[in-house]
C-alpha positions as semicolon CSV with decimal commas, in nm:
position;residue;x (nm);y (nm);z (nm)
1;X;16,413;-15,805;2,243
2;X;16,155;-15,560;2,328
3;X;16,118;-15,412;2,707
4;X;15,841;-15,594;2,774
5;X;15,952;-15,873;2,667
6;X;16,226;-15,895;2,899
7;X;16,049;-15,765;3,182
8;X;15,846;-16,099;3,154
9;X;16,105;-16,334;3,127
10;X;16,284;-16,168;3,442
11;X;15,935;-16,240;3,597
12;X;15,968;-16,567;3,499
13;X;16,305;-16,672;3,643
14;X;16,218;-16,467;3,961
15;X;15,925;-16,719;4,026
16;X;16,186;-17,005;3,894
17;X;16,441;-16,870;4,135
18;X;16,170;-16,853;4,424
19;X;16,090;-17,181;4,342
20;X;16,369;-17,317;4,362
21;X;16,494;-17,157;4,651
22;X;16,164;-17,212;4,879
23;X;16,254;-17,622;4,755
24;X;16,553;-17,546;4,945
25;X;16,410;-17,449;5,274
26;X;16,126;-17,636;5,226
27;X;16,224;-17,920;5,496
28;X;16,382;-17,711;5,745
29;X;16,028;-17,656;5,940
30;X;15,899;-18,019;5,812
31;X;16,142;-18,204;6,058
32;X;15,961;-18,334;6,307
33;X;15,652;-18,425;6,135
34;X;15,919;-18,614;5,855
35;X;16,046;-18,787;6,168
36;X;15,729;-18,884;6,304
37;X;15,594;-19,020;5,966
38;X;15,859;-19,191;5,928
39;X;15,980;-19,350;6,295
40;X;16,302;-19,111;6,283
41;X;16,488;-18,868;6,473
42;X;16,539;-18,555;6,397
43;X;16,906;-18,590;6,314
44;X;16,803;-18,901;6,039
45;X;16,506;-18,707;5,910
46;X;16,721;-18,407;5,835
47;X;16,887;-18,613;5,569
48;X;16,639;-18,435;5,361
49;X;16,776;-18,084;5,421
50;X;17,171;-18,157;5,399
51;X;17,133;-18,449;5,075
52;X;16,928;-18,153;4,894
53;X;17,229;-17,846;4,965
54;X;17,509;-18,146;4,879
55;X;17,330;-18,200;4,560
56;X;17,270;-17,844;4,467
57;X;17,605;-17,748;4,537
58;X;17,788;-18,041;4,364
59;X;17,586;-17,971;4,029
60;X;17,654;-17,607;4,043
61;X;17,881;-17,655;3,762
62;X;17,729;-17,872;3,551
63;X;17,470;-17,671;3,385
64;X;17,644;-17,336;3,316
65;X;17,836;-17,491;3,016
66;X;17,485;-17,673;2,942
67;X;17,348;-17,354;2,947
68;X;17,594;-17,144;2,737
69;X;17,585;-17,407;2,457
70;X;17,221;-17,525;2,447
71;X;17,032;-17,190;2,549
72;X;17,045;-17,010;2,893
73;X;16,606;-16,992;2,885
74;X;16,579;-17,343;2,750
75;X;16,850;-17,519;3,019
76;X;16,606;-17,335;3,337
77;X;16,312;-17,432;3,210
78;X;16,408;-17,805;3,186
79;X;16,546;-17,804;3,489
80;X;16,256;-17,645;3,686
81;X;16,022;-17,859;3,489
82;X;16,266;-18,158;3,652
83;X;16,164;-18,032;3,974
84;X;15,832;-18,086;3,911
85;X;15,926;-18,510;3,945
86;X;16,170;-18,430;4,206
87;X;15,905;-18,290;4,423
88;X;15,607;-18,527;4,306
89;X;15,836;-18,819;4,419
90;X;15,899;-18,655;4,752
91;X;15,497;-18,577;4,751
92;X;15,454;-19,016;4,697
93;X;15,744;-19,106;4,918
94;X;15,668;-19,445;5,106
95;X;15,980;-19,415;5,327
96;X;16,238;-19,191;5,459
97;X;16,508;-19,303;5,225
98;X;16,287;-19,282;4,908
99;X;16,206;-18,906;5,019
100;X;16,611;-18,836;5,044
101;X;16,641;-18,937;4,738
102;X;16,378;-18,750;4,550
103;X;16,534;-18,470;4,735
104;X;16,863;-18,510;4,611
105;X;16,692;-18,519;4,265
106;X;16,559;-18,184;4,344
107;X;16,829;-18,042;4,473
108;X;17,070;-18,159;4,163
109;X;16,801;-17,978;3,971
110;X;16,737;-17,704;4,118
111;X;17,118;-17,614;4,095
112;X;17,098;-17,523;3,762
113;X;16,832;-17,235;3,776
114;X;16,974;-16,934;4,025
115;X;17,291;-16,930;3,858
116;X;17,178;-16,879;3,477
117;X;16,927;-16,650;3,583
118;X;17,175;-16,422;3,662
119;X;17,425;-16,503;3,324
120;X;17,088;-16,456;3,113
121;X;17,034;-16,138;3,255
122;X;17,423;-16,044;3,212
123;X;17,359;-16,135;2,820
124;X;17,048;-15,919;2,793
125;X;17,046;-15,648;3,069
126;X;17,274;-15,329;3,042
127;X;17,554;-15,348;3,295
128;X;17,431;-14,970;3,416
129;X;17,108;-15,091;3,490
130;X;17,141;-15,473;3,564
131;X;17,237;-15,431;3,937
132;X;16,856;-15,324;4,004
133;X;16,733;-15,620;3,772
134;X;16,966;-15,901;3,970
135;X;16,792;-15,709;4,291
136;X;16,478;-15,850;4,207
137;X;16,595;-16,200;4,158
138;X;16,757;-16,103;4,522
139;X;16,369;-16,038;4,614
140;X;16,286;-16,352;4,497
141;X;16,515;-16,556;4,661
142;X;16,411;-16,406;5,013
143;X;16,075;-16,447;4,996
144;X;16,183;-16,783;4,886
145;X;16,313;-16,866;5,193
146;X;16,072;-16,711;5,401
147;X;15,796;-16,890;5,228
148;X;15,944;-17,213;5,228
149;X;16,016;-17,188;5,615
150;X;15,743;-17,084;5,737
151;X;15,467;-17,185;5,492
152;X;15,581;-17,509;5,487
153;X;15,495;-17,531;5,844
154;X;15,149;-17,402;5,798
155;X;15,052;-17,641;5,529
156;X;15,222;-17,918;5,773
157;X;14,941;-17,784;6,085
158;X;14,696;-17,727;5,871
159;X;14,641;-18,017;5,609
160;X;14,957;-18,301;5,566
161;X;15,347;-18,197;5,476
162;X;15,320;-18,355;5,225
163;X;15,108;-18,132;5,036
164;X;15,428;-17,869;5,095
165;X;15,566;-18,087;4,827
166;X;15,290;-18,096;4,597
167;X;15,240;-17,670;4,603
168;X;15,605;-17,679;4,518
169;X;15,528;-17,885;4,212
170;X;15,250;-17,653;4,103
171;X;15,469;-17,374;4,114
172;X;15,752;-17,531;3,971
173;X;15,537;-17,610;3,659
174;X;15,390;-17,319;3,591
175;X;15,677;-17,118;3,619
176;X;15,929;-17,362;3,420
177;X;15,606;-17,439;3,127
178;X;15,560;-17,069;3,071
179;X;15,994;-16,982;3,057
180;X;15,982;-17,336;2,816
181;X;15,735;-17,160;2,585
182;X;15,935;-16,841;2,618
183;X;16,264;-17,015;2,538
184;X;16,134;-17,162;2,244
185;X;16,018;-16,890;2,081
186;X;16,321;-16,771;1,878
187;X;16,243;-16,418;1,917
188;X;16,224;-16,382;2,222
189;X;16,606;-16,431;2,267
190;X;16,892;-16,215;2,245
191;X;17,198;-16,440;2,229
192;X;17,571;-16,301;2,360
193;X;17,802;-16,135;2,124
194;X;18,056;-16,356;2,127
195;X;18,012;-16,723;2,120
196;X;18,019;-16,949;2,351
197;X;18,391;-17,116;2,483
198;X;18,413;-17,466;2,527
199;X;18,373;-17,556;2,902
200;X;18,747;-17,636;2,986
201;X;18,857;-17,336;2,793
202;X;18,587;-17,146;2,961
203;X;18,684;-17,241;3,317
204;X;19,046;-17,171;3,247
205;X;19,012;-16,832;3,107
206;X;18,826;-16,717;3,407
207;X;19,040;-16,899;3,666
208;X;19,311;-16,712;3,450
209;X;19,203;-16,378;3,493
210;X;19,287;-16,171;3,811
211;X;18,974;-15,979;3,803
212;X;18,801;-16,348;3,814
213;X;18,993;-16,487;4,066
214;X;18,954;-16,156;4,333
215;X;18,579;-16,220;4,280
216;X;18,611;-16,549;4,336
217;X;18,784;-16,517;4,607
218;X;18,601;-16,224;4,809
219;X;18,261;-16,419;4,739
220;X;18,396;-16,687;4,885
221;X;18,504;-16,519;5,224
222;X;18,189;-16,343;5,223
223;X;17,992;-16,676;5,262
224;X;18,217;-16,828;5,496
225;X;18,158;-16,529;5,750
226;X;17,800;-16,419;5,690
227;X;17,670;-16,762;5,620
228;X;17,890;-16,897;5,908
229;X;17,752;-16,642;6,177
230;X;17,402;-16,666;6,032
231;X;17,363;-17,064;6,118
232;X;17,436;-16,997;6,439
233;X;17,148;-16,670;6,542
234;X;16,879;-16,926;6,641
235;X;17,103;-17,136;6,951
236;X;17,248;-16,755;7,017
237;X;16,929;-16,656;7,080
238;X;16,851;-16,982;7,286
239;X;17,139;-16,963;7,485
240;X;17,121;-16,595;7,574
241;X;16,806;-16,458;7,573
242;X;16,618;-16,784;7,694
243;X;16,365;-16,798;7,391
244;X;16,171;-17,052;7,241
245;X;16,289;-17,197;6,922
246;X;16,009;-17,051;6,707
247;X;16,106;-16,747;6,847
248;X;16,420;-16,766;6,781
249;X;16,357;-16,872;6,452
250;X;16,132;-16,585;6,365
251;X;16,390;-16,352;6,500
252;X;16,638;-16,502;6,272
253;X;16,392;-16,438;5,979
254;X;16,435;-16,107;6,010
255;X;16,796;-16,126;5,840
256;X;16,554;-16,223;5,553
257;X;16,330;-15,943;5,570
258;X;16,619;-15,705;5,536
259;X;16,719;-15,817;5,239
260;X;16,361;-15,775;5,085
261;X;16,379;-15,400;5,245
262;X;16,692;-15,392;5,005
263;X;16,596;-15,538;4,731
264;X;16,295;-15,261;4,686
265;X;16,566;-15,016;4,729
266;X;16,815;-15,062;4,530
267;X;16,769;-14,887;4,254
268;X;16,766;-14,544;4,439
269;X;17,080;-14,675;4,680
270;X;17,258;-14,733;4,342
271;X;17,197;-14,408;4,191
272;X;17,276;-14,230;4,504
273;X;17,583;-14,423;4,603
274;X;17,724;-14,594;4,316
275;X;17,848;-14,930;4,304
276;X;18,134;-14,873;4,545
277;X;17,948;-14,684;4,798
278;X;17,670;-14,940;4,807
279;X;17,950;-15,234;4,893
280;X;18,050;-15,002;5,172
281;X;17,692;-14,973;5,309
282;X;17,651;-15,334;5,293
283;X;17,965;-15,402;5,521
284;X;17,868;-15,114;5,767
285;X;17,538;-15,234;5,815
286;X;17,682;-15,623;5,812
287;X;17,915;-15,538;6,109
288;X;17,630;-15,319;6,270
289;X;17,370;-15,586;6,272
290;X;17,651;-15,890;6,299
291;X;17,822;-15,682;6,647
292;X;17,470;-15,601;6,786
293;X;17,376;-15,968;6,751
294;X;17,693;-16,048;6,965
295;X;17,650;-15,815;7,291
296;X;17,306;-15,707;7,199
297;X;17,180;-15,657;7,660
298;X;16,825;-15,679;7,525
299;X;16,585;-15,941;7,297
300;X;16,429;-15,639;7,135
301;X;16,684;-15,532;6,977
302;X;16,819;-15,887;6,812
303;X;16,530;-15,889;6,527
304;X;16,676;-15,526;6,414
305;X;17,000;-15,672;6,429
306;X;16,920;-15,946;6,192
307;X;16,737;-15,700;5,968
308;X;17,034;-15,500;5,939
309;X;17,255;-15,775;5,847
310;X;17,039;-15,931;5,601
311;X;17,030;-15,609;5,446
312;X;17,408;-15,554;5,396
313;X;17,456;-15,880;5,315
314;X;17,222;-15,852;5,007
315;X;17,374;-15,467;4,955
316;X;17,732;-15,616;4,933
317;X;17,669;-15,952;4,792
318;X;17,436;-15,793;4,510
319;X;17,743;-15,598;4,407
320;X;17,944;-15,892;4,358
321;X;17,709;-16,047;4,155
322;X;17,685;-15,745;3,907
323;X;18,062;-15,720;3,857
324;X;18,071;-16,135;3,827
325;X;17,827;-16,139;3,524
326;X;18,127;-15,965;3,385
327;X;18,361;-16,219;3,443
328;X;18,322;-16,414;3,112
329;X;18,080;-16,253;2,861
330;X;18,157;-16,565;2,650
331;X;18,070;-16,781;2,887
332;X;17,839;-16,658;3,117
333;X;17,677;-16,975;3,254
334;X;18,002;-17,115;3,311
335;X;18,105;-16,813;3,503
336;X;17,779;-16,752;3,749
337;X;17,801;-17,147;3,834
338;X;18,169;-17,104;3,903
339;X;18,042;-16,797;4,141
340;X;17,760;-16,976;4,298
341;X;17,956;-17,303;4,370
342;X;18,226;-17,111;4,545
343;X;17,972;-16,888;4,731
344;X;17,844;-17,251;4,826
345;X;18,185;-17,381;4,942
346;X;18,214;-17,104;5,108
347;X;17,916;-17,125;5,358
348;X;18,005;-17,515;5,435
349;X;18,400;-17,364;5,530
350;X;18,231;-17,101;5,705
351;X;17,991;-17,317;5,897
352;X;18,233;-17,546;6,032
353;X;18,501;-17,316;6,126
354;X;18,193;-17,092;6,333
355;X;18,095;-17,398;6,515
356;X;18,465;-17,436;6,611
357;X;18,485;-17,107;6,717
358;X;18,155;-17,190;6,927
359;X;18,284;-17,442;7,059
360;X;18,621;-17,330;7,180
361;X;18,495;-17,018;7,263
362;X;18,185;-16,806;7,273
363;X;17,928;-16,803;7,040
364;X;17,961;-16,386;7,072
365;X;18,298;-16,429;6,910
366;X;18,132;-16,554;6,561
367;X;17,917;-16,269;6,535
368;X;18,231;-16,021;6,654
369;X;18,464;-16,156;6,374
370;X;18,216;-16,205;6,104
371;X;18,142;-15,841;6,154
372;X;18,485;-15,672;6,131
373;X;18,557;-15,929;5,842
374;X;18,272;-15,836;5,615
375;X;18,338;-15,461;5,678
376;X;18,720;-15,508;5,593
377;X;18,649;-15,739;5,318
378;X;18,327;-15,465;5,202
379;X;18,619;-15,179;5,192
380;X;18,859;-15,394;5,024
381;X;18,539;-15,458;4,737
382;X;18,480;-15,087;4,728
383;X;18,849;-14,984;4,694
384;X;18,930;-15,181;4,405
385;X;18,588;-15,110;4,237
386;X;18,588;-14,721;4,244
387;X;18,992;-14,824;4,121
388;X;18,864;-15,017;3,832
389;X;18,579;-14,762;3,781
390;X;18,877;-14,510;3,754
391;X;19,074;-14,703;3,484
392;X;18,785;-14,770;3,256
């Protein structure tokens, strides 16, 4: 496969991955006028946000074994080109309960795309190099999010929400079409050394291996604590600073922003730190911006906060990613849906046991502990790294 070959393909699952990841967020800012379409509250109409994230998560591991078997390319496109029905039912929905459930079609869909972006580019992307390529599917996830927040809500003010839906579509079919002509096209893929493992034997060898299951289980912890302080900035911000809830939304944003910031860095951060040294930055500037969130005296300095936490997250979680494309070279798809699904589980653990916390508590306490976790768990990363770096 020449360069620029796979340079376009990356392109292509980057605009798959933002895709699919604006889907996500796409309802979050749609609430209200969802409810009022539809005679619902707020807590019925967000159905459409939680069905989507259930669905996504549950058929996390469905399409890596689909993927390692049938084609990595070819699996994406199909399902991003299944968003494009997902999204045109949700566009047509006649009731609340029909637009759940073309959600929960797009969700189940869209579950399959993230996760063998990344195993493609572990088949065809140098491991010295494929840190800074997984960056930019990092990139494309943010601006995912930002654009599915907060353009969804200018479509909504400016024309109908349901034309949110219907731009989703678009870009879900151009995207997915081009990657389907891509995929098809023989030459343009580089398959893995070895072959593929049947999916049991797959799932076993990884769980088997300790290398797999420390991943596993840091990526895991890592969502509960970053995810589970991160759902809880906006009320924080409520609460303590006496904003508005756009505000506070925009603030939160910022956590999103950072991780753009990183995501054009990278490269350099990787050449001048090293694997190790950029999991260390990540926690420092995780419990930086997490701790400054929690006692921050002024609002001016909370969007800074959230920038700095974004960032680290993305600087510590990118890492992760890297080392888990190595997981299972055999099985690749198998192994990043076994990553993303416990990255998954781990934000639902970590969201419930913050709002405990909240609850029994302060709301300063999430941000506290989430901080010195991610820093202790970012040391622990870079330890046995720069260990394994050692042995190789």
């Amino acid at each position: 496969m020449t360069f620029r070959t796979q340079a376009s393909i990356t392109w292509l699952l980057c605009a798959c991955c933002f895709a699919s990841i604006a889907s996500m967020r796409a309802c979050d800012t749609l609430l209200p006028a969802i409810g009022a379409e539809f005679a619902a509250s707020t807590g019925e109409a967000a159905r459409t946000v939680y069905t989507f994230a259930i669905a996504y998560g549950v058929f996390q591991l469905c399409f890596g074994p689909l993927g390692d078997r049938y084609g990595k390319l070819r699996i994406i496109a199909l399902c991003a080109l299944a968003c494009v029905i997902g999204n045109g039912l949700a566009f047509l929905a006649a009731g609340l309960d029909q637009l759940v459930l073309a959600r929960i079609l797009s969700g189940a869909c869209a579950a399959g795309i993230f996760p063998l972006a990344m195993a493609w580019i572990g088949d065809n992307v140098p491991y010295e190099t494929r840190q800074t390529v997984l960056a930019r599917l990092v990139g494309a996830s943010v601006t995912g999010v930002l654009a599915g927040q907060w353009l969804s809500g200018l479509i909504a003010q400016w024309s109908d929400w349901r034309h949110t839906f219907l731009a989703l579509a678009a870009a879900f079919l151009g995207a997915g079409g081009l990657l389907l002509k891509a995929a098809l096209d023989g030459s343009r893929q580089r398959h893995a050394a070895a072959p593929a493992l049947p999916a049991r034997q797959a799932l076993r060898e990884i769980l088997a291996s300790p290398t797999a299951r420390s991943i596993l289980t840091v990526t895991s912890i890592e969502g509960a604590l970053a995810f589970g302080a991160l759902a809880f900035i906006p009320s924080a911000l409520q609460r303590h600073h006496d904003v508005s809830l756009s505000m506070a939304g925009g603030i939160a944003a910022c956590y999103g922003i950072g991780g753009f910031v990183y995501a054009r860095l990278a490269a350099r951060l990787l050449r001048s730190l090293g694997e190790p040294g950029l999991a260390l930055l990540g926690g420092l500037m995780l419990c930086a911006g997490f701790v400054s969130l929690a006692y921050a005296p002024t609002l001016a300095l909370t969007p800074l906060a959230c920038a700095l936490a974004g960032f680290g997250f993305y600087g510590l979680h990118n890492t992760l990613q890297t080392q888990a494309t190595q997981m299972a070279p055999a099985a690749r798809g198998m192994a990043m849906s076994l990553f993303a699904c416990v990255l998954f589980l781990g934000q639902s653990v970590g969201v419930m046991a913050a709002a405990w916390v909240a609850d029994h508590g302060r709301d300063t306490w999430v941000f506290a502990l989430a901080g010195a976790g991610l820093l202790a768990l970012s040391l622990e990363v870079a330890r046995r790294t720069r260990a394994r770096q050692q042995h190789a």
